[in-house]
C-alpha positions as CSV (number, residue, x, y, z in Angstrom):
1,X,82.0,135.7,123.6
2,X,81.9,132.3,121.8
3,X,84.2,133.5,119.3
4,X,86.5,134.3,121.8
5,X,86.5,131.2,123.3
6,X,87.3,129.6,120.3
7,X,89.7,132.0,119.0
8,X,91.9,131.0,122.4
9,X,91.1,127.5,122.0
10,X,92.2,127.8,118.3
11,X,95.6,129.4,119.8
12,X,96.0,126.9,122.4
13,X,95.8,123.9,120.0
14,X,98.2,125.7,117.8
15,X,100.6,126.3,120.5
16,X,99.9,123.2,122.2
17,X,101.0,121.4,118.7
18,X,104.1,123.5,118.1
19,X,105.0,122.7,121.7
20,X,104.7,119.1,120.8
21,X,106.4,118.7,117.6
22,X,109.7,120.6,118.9
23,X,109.6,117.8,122.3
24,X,108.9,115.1,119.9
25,X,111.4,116.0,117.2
26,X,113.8,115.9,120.3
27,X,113.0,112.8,121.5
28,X,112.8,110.6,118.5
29,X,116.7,112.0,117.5
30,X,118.3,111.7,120.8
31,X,116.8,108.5,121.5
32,X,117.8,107.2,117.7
33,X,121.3,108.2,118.3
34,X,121.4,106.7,121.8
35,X,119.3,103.7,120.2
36,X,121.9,103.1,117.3
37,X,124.6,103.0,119.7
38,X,123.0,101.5,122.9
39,X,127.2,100.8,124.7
40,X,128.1,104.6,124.2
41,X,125.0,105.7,126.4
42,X,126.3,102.8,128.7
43,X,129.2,104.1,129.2
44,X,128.4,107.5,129.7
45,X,126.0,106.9,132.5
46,X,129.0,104.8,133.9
47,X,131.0,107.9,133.4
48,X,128.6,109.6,135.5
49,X,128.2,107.7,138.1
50,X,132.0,107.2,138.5
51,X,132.9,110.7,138.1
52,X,129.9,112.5,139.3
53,X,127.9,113.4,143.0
54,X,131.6,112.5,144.9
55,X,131.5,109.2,143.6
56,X,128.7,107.9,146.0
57,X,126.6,106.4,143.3
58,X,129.8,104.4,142.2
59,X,127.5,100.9,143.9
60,X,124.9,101.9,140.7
61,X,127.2,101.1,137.5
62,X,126.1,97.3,137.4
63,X,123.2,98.7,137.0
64,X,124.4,101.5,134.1
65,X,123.0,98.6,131.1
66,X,119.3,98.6,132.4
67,X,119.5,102.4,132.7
68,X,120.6,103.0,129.1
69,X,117.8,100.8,128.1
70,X,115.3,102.2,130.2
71,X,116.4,105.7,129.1
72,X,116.6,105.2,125.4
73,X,113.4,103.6,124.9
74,X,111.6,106.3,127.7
75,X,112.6,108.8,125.0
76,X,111.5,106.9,121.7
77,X,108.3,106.0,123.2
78,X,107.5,109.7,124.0
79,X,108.7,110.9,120.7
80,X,106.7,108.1,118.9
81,X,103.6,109.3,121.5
82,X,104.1,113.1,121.2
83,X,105.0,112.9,116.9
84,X,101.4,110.9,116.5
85,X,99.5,112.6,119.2
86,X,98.8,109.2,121.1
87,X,97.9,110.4,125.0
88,X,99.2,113.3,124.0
89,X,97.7,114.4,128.1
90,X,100.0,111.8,129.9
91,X,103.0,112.6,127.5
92,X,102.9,115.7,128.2
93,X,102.7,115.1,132.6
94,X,105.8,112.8,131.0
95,X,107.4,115.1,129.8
96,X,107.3,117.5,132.1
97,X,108.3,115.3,135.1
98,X,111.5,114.3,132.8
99,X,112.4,117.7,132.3
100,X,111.9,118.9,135.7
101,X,114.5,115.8,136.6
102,X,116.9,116.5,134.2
103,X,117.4,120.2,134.4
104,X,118.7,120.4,137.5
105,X,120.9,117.5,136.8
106,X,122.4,118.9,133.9
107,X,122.7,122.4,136.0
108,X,124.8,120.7,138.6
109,X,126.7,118.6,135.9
110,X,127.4,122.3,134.5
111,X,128.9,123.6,137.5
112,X,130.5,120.3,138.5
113,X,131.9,119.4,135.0
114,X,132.2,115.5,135.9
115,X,132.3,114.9,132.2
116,X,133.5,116.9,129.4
117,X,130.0,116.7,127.5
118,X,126.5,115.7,128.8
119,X,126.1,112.3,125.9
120,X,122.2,113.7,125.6
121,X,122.8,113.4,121.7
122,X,125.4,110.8,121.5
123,X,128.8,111.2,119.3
124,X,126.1,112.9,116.9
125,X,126.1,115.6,118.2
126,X,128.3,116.8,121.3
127,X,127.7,119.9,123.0
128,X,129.1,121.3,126.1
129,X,127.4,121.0,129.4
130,X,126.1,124.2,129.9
131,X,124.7,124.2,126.4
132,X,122.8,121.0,127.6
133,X,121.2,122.8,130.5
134,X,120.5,126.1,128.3
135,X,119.0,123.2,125.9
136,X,116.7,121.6,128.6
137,X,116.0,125.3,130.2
138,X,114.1,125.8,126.4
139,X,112.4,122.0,127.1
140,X,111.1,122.4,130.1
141,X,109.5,125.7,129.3
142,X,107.9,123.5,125.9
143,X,106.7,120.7,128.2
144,X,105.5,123.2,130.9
145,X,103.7,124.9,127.3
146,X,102.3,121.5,126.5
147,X,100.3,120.9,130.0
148,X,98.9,123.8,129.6
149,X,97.4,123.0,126.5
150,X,96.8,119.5,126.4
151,X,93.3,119.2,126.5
152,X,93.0,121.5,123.6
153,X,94.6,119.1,121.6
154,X,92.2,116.1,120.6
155,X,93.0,112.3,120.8
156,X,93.3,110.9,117.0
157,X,92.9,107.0,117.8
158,X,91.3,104.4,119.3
159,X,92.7,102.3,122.4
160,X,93.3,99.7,120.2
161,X,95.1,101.7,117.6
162,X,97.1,103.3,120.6
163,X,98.3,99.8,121.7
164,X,99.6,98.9,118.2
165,X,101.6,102.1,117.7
166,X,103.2,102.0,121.1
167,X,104.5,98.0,120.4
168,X,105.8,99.0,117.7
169,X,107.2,101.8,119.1
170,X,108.9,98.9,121.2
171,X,109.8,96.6,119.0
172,X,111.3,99.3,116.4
173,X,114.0,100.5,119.1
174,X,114.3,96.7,120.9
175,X,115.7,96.0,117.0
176,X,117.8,98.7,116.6
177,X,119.4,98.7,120.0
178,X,119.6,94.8,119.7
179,X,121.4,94.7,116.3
180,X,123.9,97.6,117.3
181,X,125.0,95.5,120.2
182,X,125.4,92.4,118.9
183,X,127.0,93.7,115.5
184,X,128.3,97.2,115.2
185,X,126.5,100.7,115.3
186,X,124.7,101.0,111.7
187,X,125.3,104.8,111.9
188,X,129.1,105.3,113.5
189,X,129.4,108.7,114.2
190,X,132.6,108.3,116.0
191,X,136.4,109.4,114.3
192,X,137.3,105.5,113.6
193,X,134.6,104.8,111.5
194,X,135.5,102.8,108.1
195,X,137.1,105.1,105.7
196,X,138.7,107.4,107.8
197,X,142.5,108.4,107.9
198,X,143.5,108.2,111.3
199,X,146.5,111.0,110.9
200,X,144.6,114.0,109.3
201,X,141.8,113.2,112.3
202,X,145.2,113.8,114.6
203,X,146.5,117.2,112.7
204,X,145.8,120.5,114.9
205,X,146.0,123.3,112.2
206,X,148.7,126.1,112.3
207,X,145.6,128.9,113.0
208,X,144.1,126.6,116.3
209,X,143.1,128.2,119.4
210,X,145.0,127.2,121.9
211,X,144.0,126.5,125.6
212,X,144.1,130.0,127.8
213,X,145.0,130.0,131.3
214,X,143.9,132.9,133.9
215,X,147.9,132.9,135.9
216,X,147.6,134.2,138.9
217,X,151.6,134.7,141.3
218,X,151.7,134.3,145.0
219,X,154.3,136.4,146.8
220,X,154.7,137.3,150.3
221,X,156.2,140.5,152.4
222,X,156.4,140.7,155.9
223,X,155.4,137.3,156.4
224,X,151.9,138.2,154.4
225,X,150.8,136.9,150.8
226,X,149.7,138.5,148.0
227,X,148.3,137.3,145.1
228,X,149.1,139.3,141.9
229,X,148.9,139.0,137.8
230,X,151.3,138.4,135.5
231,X,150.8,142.3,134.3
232,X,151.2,143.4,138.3
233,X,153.9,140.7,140.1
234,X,156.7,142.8,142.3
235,X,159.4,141.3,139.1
236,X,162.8,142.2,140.2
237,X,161.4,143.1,143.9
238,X,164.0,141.9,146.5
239,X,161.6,142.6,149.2
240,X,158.7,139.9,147.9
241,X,159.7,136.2,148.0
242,X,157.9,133.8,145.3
243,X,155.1,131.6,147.2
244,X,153.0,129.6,144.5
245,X,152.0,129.9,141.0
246,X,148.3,129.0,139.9
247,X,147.1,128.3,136.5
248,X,142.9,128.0,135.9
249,X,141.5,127.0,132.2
250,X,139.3,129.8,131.3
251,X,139.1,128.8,127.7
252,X,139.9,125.2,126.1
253,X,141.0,125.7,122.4
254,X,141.2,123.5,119.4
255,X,141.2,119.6,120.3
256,X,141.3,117.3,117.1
257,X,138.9,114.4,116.6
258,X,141.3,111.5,117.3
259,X,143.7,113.0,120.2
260,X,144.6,109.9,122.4
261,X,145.4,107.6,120.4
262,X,148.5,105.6,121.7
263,X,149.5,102.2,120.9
264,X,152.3,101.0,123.6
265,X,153.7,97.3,123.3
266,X,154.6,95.8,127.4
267,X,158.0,96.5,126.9
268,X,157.3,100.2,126.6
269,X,158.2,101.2,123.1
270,X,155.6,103.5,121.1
271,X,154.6,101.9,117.6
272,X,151.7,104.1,116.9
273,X,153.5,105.7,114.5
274,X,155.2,102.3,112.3
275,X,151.2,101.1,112.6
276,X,149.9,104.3,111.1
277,X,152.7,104.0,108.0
278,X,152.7,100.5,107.4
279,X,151.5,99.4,103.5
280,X,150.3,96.1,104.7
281,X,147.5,95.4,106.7
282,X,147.5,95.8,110.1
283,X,144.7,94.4,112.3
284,X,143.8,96.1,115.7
285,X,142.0,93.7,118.4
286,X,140.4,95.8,120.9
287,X,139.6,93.9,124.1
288,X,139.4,97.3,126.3
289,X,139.2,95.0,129.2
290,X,140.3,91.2,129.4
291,X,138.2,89.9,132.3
292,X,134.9,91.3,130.2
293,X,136.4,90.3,127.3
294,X,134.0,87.0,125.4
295,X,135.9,83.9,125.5
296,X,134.0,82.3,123.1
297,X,136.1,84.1,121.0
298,X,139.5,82.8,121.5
299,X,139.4,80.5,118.8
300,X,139.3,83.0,116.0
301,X,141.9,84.9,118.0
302,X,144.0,82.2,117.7
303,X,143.2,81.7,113.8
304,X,144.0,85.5,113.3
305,X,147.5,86.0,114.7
306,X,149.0,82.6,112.8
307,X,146.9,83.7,109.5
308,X,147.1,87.6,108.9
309,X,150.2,89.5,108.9
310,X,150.5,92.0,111.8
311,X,148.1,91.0,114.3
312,X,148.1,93.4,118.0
313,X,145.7,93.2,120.8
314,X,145.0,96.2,122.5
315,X,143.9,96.3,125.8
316,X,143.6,98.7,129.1
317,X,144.3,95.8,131.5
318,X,147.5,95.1,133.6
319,X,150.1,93.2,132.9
320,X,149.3,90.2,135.3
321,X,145.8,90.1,133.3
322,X,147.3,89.9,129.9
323,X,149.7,86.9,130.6
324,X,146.8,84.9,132.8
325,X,144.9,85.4,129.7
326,X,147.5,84.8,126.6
327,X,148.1,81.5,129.2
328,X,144.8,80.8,128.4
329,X,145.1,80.7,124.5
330,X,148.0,78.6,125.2
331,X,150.7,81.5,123.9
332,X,153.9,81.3,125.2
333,X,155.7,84.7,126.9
334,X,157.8,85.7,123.4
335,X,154.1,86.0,121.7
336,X,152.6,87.5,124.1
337,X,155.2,90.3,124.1
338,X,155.0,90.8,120.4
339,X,151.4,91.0,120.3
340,X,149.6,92.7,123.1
341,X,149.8,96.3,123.4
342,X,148.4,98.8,126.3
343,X,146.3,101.2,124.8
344,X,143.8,104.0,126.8
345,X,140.4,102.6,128.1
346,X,138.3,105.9,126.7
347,X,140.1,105.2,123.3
348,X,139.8,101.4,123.1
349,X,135.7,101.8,123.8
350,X,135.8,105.0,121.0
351,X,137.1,103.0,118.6
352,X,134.8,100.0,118.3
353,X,131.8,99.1,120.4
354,X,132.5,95.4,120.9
355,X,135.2,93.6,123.4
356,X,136.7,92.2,121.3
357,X,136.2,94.0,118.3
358,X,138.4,94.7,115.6
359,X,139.7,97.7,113.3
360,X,142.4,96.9,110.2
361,X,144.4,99.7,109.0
362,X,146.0,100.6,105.9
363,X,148.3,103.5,105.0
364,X,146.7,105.0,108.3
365,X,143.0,104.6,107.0
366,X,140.5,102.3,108.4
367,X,139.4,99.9,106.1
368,X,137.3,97.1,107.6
369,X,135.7,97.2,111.3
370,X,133.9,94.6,112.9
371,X,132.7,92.8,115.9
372,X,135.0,89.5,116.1
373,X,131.7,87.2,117.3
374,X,130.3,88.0,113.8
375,X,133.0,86.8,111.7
């Protein structure tokens, strides 16, 4: 009988362990990947709560910066706790409580598709929402595998030790997050990151899949509709008279890395094209949005489009915005119509974390990127 207690205690702890690994593993990458890029996971949540429940929680996105924050370090500090078996017992209540949050979430964010993809990884690694909530279906069933084996796995260090591992924990992702916001992501695991060539990221291959559509025809006889096929309409039928014509995405196909990328000066002429070609330098300014934009700035903004050669800001604000703030810098209205362009706000944020921040291309290639505060 002994034996067989501890053979089941021996399986728990096993299990229990296993259980904890596989949570922790998750936590420490998806909240290192949020963590290196702490504005993405802003503006995701922002993305949620613009597009998601109806809009009603559109009063909450002030509030989106604290909840990355809170969010990203929630998820290193359980990792941290889960990986080195610190309170591995309240971890795992954690855990659970997290899970049994988040899985519906991501169920009705499956159904609801607010978003395209859930941001749970980051850019590193983008999965579809229902994969998210087939992922966090496998998660909760670990963490609901962990409580109920928690006390067979033993505590390995003092309260003291405990303490020291979990500032650290702290301080470690404070740094990270606090370094990729003031300067740039240290990992960019976006399409515009240095070295790229922004054309070949744009080229959809001869062999792509290609979006399919489910078409379904209205007609009506008699004064009654009918809704056919495109293998069944009445084609040719006098008698039927053409009502509506439906079209539902059943399957998206092939959509390139960079897809949207538009560059559109105010009087309305395209030079994404000339920008992608030219042989010279040509430095981007990304100021997504002027009235957030850092005004401490302006100075170098100034320096920039007298010094290099082709200078363009790129921005998603209106008009009125762009000449109340060129009137700031003092430009008069023939600069301010050779320099700033309108470019897409989901773009501008993809392409550098940092209002401004700035991209130079070359032959189409990115070579240098940087936030314009640390230069």
């Amino acid at each position: 009988m002994a034996t067989c207690n501890c053979n089941n205690k021996k399986a728990l702890h096993i299990t229990g362990s296993i259980a904890r690994t596989l949570l922790a593993l998750t936590f420490l990458f998806s909240g290192f990947v949020k963590a290196v890029d702490p504005l993405g996971t802003v503006y995701k949540i922002q993305d949620y709560l613009h597009e998601g429940f109806g809009g009603v929680f559109q009063w909450a996105i002030p509030a989106a910066g604290v909840a990355a924050v809170c969010l990203i370090t929630l998820e290193w500090l359980l990792g941290i706790s889960m990986l080195l078996n610190v309170r591995t017992q309240w971890t795992s209540w954690i855990t659970l409580l997290f899970y049994c949050i988040m899985t519906p979430l991501t169920l009705y964010i499956a159904i609801a598709n607010p978003v395209s993809d859930c941001g749970c990884f980051g850019d590193a690694l983008v999965i579809t929402n229902w994969q998210t909530f087939w992922k966090n279906i496998i998660l909760l069933l670990l963490s609901i595998c962990l409580v109920i084996c928690r006390k067979a796995i033993p505590e390995l260090f003092s309260w003291w030790m405990e303490i020291i591992i979990a500032l650290a924990a702290l301080g470690s992702v404070a740094g990270i997050m606090g370094y990729s916001y003031t300067h740039l992501p240290q990992i960019d695991f976006r399409p515009y990151k240095v070295g790229n060539h922004i054309p070949t990221l744009m080229e959809i291959p001869d062999d792509a899949e290609v979006d399919q559509y489910e078409i379904t025809l209205i007609y009506a006889k008699d004064g009654k509709e009918q809704t056919f096929t495109l293998e069944n309409y009445p084609k040719g039928d006098p008698e039927w008279t053409f009502v509506d014509q439906k079209s539902v995405l059943i399957k998206k196909g092939y959509v390139p890395p960079i897809h949207d990328f538009e560059i559109e000066t105010l009087e309305g002429d395209y030079i994404t094209q000339d920008i992608l070609e030219s042989e010279e330098p040509v430095t981007l300014v990304v100021m997504y949005d002027l009235s957030k934009t850092d005004t401490t700035q302006l100075e170098k903004l100034m320096y920039m489009i007298h010094e290099y050669p082709r200078v363009y800001f790129l921005t998603a604000s209106g008009e009125e915005e762009i000449f109340a703030f060129a009137e700031e810098l003092g430009w008069d209205e023939e600069t301010t119509y050779s320099t700033f362009c309108f470019t897409d706000p989901i773009t501008l944020k993809t392409i550098v974390r940092a209002n401004p921040g700035v991209i130079v291309v070359q032959n189409g290639t990115i070579i240098d990127k940087y936030n314009l505060k640390n230069r």
